[in-house]
PyMOL CGO cylinders between C-alpha atoms (Angstrom):
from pymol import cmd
from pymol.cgo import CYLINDER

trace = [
    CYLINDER, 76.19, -38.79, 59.70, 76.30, -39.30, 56.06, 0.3, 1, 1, 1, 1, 1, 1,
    CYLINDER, 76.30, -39.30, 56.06, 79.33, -38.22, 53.48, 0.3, 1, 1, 1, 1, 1, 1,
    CYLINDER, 79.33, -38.22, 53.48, 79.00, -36.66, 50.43, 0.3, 1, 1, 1, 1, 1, 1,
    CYLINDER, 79.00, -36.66, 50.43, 81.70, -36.66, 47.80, 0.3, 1, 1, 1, 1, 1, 1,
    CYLINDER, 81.70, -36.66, 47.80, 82.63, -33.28, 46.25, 0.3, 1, 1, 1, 1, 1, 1,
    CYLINDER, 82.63, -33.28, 46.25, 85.25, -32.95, 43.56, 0.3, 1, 1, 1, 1, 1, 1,
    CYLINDER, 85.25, -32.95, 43.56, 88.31, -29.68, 44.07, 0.3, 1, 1, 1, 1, 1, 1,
    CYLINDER, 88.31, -29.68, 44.07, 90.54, -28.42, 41.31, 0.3, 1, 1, 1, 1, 1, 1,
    CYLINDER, 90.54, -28.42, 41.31, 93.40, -26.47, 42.37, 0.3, 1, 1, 1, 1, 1, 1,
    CYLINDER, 93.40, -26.47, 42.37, 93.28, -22.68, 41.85, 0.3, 1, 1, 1, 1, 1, 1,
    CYLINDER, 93.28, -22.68, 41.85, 96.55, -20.40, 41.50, 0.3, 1, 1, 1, 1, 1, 1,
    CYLINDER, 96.55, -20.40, 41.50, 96.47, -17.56, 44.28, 0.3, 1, 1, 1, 1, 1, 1,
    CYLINDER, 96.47, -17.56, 44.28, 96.91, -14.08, 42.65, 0.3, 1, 1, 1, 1, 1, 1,
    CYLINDER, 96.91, -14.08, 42.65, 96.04, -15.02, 39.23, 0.3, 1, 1, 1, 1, 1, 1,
    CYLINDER, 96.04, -15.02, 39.23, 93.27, -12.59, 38.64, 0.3, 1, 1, 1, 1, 1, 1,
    CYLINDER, 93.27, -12.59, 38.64, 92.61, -13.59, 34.85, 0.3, 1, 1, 1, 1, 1, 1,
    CYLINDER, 92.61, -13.59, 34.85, 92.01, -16.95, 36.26, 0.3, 1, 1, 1, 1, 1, 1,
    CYLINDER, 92.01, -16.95, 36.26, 89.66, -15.88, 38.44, 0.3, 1, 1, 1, 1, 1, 1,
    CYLINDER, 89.66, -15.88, 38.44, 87.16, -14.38, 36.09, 0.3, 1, 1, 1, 1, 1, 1,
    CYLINDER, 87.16, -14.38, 36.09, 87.46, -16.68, 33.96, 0.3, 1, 1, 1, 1, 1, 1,
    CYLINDER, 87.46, -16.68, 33.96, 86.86, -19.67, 36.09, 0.3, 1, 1, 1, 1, 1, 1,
    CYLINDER, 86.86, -19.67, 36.09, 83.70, -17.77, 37.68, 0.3, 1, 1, 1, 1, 1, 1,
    CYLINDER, 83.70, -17.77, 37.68, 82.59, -17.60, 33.70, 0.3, 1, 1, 1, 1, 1, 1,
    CYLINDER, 82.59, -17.60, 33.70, 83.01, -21.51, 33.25, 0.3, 1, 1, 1, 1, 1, 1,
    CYLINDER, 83.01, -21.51, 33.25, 81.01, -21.82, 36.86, 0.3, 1, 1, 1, 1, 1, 1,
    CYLINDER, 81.01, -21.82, 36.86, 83.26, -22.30, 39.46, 0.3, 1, 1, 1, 1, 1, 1,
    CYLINDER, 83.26, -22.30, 39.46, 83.63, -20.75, 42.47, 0.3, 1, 1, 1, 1, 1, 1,
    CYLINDER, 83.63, -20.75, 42.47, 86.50, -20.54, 44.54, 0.3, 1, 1, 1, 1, 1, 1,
    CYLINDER, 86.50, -20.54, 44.54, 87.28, -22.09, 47.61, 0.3, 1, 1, 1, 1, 1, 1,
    CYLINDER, 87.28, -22.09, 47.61, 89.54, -22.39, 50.82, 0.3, 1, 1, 1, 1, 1, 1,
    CYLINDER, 89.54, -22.39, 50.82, 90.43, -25.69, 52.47, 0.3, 1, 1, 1, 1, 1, 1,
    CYLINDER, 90.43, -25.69, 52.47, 92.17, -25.19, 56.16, 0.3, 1, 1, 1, 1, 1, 1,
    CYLINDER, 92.17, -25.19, 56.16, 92.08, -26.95, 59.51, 0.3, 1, 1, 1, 1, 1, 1,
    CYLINDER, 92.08, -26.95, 59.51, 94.13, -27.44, 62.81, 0.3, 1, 1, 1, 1, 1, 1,
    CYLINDER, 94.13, -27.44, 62.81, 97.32, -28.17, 61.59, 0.3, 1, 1, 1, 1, 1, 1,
    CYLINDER, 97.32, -28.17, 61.59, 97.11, -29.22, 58.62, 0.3, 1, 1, 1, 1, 1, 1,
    CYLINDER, 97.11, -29.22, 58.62, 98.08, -27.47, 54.87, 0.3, 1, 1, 1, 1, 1, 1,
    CYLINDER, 98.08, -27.47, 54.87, 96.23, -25.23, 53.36, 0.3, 1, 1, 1, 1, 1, 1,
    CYLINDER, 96.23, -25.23, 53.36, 94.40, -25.76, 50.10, 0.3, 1, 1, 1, 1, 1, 1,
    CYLINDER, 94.40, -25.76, 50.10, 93.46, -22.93, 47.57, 0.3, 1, 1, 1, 1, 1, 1,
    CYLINDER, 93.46, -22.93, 47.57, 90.75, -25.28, 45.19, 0.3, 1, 1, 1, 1, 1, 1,
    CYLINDER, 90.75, -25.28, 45.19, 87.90, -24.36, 43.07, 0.3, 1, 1, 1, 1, 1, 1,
    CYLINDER, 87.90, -24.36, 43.07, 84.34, -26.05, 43.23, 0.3, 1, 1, 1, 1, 1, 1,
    CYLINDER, 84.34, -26.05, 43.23, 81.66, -26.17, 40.68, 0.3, 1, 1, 1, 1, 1, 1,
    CYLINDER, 81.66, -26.17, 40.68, 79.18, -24.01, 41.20, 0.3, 1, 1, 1, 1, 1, 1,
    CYLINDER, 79.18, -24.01, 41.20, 76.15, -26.20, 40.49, 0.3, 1, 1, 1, 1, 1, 1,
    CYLINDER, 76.15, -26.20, 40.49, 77.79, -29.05, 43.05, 0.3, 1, 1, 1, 1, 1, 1,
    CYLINDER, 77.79, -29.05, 43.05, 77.36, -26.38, 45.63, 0.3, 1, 1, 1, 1, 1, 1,
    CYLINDER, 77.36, -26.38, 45.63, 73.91, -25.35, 45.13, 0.3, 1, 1, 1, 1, 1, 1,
    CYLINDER, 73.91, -25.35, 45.13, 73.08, -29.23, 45.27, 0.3, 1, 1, 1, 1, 1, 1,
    CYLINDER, 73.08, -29.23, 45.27, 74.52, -29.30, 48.62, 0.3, 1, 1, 1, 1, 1, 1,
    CYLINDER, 74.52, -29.30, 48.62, 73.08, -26.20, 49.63, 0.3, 1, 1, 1, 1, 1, 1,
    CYLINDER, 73.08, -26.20, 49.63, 69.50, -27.47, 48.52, 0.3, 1, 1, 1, 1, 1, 1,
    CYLINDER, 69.50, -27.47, 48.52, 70.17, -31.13, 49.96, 0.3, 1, 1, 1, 1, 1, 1,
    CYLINDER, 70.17, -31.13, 49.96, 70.25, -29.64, 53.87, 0.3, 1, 1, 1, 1, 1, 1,
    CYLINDER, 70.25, -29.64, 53.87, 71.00, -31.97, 56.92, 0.3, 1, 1, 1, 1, 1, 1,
    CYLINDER, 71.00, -31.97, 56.92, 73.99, -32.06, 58.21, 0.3, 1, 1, 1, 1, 1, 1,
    CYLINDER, 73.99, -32.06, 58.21, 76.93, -34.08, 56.86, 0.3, 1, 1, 1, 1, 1, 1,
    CYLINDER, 76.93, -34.08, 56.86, 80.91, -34.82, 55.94, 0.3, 1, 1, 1, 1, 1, 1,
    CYLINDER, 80.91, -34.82, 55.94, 82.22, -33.40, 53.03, 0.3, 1, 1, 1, 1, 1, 1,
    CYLINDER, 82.22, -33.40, 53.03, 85.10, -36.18, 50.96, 0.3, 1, 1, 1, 1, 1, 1,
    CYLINDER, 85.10, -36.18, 50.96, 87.22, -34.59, 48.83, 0.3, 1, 1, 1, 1, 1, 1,
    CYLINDER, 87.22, -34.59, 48.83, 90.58, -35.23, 47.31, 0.3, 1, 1, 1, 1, 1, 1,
    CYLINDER, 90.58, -35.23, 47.31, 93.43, -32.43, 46.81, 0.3, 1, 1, 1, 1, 1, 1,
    CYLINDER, 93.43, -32.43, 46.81, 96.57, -33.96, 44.76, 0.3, 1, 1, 1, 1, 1, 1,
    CYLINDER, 96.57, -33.96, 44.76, 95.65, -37.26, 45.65, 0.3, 1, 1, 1, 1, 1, 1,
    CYLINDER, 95.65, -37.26, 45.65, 95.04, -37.13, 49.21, 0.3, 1, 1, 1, 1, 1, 1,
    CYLINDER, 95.04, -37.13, 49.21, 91.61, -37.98, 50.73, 0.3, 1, 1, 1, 1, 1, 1,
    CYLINDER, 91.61, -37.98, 50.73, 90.24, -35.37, 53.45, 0.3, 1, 1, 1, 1, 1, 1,
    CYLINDER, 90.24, -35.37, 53.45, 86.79, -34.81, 55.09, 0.3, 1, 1, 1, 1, 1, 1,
    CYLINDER, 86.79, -34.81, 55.09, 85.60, -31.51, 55.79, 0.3, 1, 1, 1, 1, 1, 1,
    CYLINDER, 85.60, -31.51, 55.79, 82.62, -29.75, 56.96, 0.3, 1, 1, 1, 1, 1, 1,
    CYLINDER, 82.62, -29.75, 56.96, 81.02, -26.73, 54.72, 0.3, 1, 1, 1, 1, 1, 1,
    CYLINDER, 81.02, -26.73, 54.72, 82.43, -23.74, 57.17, 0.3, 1, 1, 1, 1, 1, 1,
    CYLINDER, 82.43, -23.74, 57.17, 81.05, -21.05, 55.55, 0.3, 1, 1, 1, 1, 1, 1,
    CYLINDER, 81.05, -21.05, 55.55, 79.42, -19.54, 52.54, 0.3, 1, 1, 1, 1, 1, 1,
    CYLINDER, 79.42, -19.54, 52.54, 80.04, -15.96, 51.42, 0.3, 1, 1, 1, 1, 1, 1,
    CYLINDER, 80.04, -15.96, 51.42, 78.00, -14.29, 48.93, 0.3, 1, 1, 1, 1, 1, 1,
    CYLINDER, 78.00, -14.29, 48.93, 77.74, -11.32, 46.51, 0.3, 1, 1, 1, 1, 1, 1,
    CYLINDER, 77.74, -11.32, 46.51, 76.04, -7.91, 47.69, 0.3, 1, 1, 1, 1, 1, 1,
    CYLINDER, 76.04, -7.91, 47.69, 73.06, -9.42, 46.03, 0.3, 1, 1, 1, 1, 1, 1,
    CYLINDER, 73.06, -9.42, 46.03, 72.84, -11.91, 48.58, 0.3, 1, 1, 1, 1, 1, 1,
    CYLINDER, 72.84, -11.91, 48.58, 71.86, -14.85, 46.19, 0.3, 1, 1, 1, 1, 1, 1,
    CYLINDER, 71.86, -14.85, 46.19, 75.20, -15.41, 44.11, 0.3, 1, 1, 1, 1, 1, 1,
    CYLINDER, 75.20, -15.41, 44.11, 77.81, -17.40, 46.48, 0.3, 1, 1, 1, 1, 1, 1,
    CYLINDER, 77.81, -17.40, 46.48, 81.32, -15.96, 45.81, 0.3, 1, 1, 1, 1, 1, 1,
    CYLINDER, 81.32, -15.96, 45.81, 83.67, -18.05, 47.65, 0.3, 1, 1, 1, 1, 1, 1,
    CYLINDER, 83.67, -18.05, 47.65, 83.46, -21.16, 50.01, 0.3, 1, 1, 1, 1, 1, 1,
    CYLINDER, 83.46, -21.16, 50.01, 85.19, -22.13, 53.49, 0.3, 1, 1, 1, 1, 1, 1,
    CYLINDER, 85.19, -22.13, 53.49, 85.85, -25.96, 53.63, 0.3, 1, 1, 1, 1, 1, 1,
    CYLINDER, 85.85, -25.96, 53.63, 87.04, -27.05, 57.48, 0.3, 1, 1, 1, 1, 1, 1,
    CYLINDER, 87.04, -27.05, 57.48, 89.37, -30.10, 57.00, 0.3, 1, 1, 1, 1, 1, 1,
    CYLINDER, 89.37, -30.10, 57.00, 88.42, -32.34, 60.23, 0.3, 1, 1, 1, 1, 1, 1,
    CYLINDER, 88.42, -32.34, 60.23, 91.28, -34.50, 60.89, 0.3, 1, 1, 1, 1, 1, 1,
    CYLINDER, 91.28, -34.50, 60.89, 92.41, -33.74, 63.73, 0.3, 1, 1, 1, 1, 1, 1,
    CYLINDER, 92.41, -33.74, 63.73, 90.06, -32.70, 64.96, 0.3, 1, 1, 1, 1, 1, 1,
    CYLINDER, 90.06, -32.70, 64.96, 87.99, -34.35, 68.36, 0.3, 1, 1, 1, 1, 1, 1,
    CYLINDER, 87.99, -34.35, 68.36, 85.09, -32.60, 68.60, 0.3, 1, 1, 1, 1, 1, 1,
    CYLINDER, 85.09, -32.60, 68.60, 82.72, -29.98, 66.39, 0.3, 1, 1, 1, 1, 1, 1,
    CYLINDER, 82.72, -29.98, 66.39, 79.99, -27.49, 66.94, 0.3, 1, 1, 1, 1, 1, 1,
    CYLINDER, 79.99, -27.49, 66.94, 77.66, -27.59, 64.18, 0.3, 1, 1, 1, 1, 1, 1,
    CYLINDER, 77.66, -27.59, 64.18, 74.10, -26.62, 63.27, 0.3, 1, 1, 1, 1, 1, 1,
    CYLINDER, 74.10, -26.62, 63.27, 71.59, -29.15, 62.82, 0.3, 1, 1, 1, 1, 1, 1,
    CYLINDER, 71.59, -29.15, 62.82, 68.18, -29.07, 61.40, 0.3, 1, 1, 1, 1, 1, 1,
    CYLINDER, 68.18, -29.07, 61.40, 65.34, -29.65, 63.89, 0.3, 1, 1, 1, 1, 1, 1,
    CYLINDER, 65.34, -29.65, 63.89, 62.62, -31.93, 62.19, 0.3, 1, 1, 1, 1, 1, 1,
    CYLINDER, 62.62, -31.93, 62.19, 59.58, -32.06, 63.93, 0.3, 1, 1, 1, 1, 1, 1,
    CYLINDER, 59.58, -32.06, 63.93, 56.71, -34.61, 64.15, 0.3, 1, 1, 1, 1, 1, 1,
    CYLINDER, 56.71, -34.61, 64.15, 53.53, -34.92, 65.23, 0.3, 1, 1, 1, 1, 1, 1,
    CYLINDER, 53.53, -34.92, 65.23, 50.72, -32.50, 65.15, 0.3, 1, 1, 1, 1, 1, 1,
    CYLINDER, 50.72, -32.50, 65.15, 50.41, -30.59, 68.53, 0.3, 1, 1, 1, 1, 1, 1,
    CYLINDER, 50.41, -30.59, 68.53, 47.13, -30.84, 70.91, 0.3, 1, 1, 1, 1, 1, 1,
    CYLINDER, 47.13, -30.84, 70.91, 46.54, -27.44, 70.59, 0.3, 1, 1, 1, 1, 1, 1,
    CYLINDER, 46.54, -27.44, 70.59, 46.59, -27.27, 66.85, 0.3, 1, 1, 1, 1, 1, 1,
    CYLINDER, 46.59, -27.27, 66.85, 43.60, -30.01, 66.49, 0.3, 1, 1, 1, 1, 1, 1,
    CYLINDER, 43.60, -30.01, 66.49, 41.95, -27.48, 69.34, 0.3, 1, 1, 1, 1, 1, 1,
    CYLINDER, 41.95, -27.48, 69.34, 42.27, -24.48, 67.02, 0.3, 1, 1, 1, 1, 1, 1,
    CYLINDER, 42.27, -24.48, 67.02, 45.98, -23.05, 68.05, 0.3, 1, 1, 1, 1, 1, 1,
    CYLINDER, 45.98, -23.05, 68.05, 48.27, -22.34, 65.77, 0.3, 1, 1, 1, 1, 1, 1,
    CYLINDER, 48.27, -22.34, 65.77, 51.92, -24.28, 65.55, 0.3, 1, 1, 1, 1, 1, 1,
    CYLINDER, 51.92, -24.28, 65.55, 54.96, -21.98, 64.84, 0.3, 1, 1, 1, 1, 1, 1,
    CYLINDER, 54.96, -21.98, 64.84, 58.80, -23.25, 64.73, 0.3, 1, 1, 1, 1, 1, 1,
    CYLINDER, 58.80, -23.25, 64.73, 61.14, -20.09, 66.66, 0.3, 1, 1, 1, 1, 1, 1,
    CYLINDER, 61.14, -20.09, 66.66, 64.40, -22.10, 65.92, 0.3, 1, 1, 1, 1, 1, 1,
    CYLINDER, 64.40, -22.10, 65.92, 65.33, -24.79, 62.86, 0.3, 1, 1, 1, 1, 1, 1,
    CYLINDER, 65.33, -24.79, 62.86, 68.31, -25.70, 63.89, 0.3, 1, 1, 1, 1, 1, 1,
    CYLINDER, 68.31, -25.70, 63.89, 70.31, -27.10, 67.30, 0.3, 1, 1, 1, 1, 1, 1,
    CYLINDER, 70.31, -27.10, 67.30, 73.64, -26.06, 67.86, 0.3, 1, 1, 1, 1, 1, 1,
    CYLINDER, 73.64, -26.06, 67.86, 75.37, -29.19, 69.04, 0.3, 1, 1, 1, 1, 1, 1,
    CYLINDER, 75.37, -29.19, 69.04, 79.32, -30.26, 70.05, 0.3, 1, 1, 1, 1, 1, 1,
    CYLINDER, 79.32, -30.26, 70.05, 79.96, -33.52, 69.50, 0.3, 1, 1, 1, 1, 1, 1,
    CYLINDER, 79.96, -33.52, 69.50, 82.64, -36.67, 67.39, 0.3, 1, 1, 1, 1, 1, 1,
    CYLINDER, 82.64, -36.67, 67.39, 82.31, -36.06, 63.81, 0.3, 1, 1, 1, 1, 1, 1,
    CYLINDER, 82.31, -36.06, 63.81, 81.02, -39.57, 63.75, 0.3, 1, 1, 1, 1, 1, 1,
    CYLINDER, 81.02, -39.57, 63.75, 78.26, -38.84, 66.35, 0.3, 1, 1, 1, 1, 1, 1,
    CYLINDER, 78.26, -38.84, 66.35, 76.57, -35.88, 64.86, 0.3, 1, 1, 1, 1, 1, 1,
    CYLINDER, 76.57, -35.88, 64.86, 73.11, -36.71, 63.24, 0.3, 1, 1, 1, 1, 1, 1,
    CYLINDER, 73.11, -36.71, 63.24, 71.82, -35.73, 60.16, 0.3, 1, 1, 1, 1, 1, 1,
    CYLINDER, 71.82, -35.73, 60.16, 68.79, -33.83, 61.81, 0.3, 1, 1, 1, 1, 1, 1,
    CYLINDER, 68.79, -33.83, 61.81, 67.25, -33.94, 65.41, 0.3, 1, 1, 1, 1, 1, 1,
    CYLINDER, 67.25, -33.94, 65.41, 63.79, -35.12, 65.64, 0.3, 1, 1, 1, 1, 1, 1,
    CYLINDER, 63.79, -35.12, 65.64, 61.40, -33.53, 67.60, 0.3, 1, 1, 1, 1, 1, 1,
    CYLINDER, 61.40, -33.53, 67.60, 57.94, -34.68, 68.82, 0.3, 1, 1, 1, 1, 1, 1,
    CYLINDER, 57.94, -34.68, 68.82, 55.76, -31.62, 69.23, 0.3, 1, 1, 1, 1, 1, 1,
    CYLINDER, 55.76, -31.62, 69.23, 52.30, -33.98, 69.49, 0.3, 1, 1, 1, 1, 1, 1,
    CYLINDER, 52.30, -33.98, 69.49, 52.20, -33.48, 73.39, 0.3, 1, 1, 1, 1, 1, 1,
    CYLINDER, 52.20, -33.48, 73.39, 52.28, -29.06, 73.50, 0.3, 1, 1, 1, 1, 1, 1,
    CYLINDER, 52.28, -29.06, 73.50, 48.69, -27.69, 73.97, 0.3, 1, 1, 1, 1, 1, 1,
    CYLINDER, 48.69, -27.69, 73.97, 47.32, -24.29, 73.38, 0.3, 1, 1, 1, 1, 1, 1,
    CYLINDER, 47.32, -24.29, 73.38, 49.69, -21.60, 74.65, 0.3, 1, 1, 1, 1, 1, 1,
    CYLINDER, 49.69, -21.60, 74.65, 52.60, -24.24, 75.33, 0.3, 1, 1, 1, 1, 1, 1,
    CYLINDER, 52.60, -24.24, 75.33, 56.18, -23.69, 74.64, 0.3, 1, 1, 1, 1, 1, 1,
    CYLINDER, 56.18, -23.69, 74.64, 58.99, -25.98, 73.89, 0.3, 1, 1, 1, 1, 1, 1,
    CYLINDER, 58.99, -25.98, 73.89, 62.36, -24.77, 75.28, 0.3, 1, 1, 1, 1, 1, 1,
    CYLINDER, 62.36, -24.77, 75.28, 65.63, -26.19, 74.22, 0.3, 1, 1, 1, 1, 1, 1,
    CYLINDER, 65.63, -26.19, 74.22, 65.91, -27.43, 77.51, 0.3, 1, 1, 1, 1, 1, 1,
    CYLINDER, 65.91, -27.43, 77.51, 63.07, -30.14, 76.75, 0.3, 1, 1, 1, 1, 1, 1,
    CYLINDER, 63.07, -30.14, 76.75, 64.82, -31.43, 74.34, 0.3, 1, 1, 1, 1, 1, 1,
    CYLINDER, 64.82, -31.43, 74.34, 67.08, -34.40, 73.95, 0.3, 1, 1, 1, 1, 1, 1,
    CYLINDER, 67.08, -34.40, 73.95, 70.15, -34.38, 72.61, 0.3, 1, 1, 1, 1, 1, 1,
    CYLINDER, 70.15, -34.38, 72.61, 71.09, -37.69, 70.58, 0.3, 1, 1, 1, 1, 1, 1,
    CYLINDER, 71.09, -37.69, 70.58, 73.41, -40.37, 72.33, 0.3, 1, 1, 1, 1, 1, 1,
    CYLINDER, 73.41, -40.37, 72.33, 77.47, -38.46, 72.05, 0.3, 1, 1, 1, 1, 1, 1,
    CYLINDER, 77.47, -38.46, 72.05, 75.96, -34.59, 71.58, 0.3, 1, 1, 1, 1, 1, 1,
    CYLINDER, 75.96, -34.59, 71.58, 75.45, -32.11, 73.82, 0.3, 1, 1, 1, 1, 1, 1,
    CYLINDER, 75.45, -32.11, 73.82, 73.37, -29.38, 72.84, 0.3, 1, 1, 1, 1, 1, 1,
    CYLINDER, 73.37, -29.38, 72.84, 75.19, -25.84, 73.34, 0.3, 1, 1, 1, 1, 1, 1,
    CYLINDER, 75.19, -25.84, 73.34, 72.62, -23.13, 72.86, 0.3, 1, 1, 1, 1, 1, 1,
    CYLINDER, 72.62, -23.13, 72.86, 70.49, -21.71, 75.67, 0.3, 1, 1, 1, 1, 1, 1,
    CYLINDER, 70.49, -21.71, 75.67, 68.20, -23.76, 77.71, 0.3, 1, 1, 1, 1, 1, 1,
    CYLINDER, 68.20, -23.76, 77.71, 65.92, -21.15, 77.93, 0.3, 1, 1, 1, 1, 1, 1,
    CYLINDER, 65.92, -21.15, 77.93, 65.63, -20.34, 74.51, 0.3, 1, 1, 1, 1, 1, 1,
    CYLINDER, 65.63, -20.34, 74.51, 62.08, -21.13, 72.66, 0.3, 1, 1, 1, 1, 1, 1,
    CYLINDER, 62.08, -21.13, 72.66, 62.24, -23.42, 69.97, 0.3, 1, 1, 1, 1, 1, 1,
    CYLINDER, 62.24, -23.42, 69.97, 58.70, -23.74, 69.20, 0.3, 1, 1, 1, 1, 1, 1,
    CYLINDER, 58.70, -23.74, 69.20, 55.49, -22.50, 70.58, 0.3, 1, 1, 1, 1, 1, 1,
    CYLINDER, 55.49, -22.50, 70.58, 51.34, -22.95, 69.54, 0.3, 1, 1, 1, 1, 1, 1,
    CYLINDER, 51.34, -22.95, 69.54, 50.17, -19.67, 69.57, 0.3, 1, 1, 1, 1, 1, 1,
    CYLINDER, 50.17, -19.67, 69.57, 46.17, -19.04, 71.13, 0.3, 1, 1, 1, 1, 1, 1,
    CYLINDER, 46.17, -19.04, 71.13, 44.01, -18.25, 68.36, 0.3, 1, 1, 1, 1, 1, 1,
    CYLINDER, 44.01, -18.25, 68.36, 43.03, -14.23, 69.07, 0.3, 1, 1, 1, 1, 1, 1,
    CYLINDER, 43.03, -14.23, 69.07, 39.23, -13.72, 69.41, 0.3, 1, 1, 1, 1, 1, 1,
    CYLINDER, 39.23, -13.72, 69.41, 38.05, -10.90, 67.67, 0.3, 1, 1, 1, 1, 1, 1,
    CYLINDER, 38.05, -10.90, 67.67, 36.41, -8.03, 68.84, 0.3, 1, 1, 1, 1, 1, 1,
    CYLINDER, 36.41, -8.03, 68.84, 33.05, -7.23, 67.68, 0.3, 1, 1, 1, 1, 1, 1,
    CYLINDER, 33.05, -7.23, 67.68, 32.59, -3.72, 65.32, 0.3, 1, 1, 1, 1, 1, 1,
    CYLINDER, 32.59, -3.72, 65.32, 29.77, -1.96, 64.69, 0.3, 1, 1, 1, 1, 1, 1,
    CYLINDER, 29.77, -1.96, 64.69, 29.94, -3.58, 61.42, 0.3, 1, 1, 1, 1, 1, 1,
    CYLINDER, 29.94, -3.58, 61.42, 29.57, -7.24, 62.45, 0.3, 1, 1, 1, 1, 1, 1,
    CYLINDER, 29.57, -7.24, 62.45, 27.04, -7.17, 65.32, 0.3, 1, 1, 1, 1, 1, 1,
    CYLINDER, 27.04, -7.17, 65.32, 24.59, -4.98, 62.49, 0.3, 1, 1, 1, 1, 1, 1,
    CYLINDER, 24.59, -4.98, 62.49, 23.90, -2.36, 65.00, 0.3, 1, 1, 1, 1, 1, 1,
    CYLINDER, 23.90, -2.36, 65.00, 23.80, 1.49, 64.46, 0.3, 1, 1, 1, 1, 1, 1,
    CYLINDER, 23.80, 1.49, 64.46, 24.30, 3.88, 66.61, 0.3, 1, 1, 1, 1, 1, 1,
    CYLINDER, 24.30, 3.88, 66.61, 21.61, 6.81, 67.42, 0.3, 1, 1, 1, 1, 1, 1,
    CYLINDER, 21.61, 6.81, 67.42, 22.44, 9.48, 65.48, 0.3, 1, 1, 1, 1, 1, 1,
    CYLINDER, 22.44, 9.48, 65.48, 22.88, 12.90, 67.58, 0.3, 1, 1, 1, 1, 1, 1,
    CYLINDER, 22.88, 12.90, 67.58, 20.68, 15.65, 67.07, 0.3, 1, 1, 1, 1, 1, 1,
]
cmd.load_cgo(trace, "trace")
């Protein structure tokens, strides 16, 4: 799983003037917490967070608070009532921690039978749920979808997990399927013929 460096400033708690005025300058504030260890009240730049955001894939957060080195995991995101502006960030320090659940992105490959017969290839899920070592979880899962024909389903039970995950969502749940191509019913309009009129 890779790492990706992100640079924290410390933010006062309670200073409201602050606040504003380091949302102005493009920062957003955040909250760094784990099992047992300190809290951290920091600030990230706003722009370093939309890279991540647009980067995907799972990975490790580094960051430094005061001079100390911790890896975390992006916990949560919350946003504005607009639902595009992010207005405060969760960072999970992982420590001591043994195990995770995360999300990971499903990548899939191949092109399905039933596509080159017509059907048509739609994803249900993009991402896995999976519990695993921080240093076991993969940046994506891949997926080979070459092998489901017309009308086929792929279940999350078909899949498997990489070497040190298990995957924790349903079995039964549908994570992709190749949907039958509906034949269309002829009208008046394209078979050309009219009807007798009544007199």
């Amino acid at each position: 799983m890779k790492k990706v460096s992100l640079e924290v400033f410390p933010r006062k708690v309670g200073s409201k003037s602050e606040l504003k005025r380091k949302r102005r300058e493009g920062f957003i504030p955040a909250e760094i917490y784990g099992k047992d260890v300190e809290n951290y009240h920091a600030y990230i730049r706003a722009r370093d967070l939309e890279k991540l955001l647009l980067e995907g894939g799972a990975y490790l957060l580094e960051v430094e608070t005061e001079g100390k080195k911790r890896v975390c995991i992006l916990k949560e995101v919350q946003y504005g009532w607009l639902g595009d502006n992010p207005i405060h960030v969760d960072l999970y320090d992982i420590s001591n921690v043994k195990e995770l659940e995360v999300e990971v992105p499903i990548e899939f490959v191949g092109t399905p039978v039933g596509v080159t017969e017509g059907g048509t290839f739609e994803a249900v899920m993009h991402t896995l749920t999976i519990k695993a070592q921080p240093q076991n979880i993969p940046e994506k899962i891949t997926v080979d979808v070459s092998g489901l024909g017309l009308g086929d389903s792929l279940h999350v039970r078909d899949i498997t997990p990489p070497e040190g995950c298990v995957i924790i969502d349903a079995p039964e749940e549908t994570v992709a399927v190749v949907l039958e191509v509906e034949e269309e019913i002829p009208t008046e309009e394209t078979t050309g013929e009219e009807q007798p009129s009544a007199e």
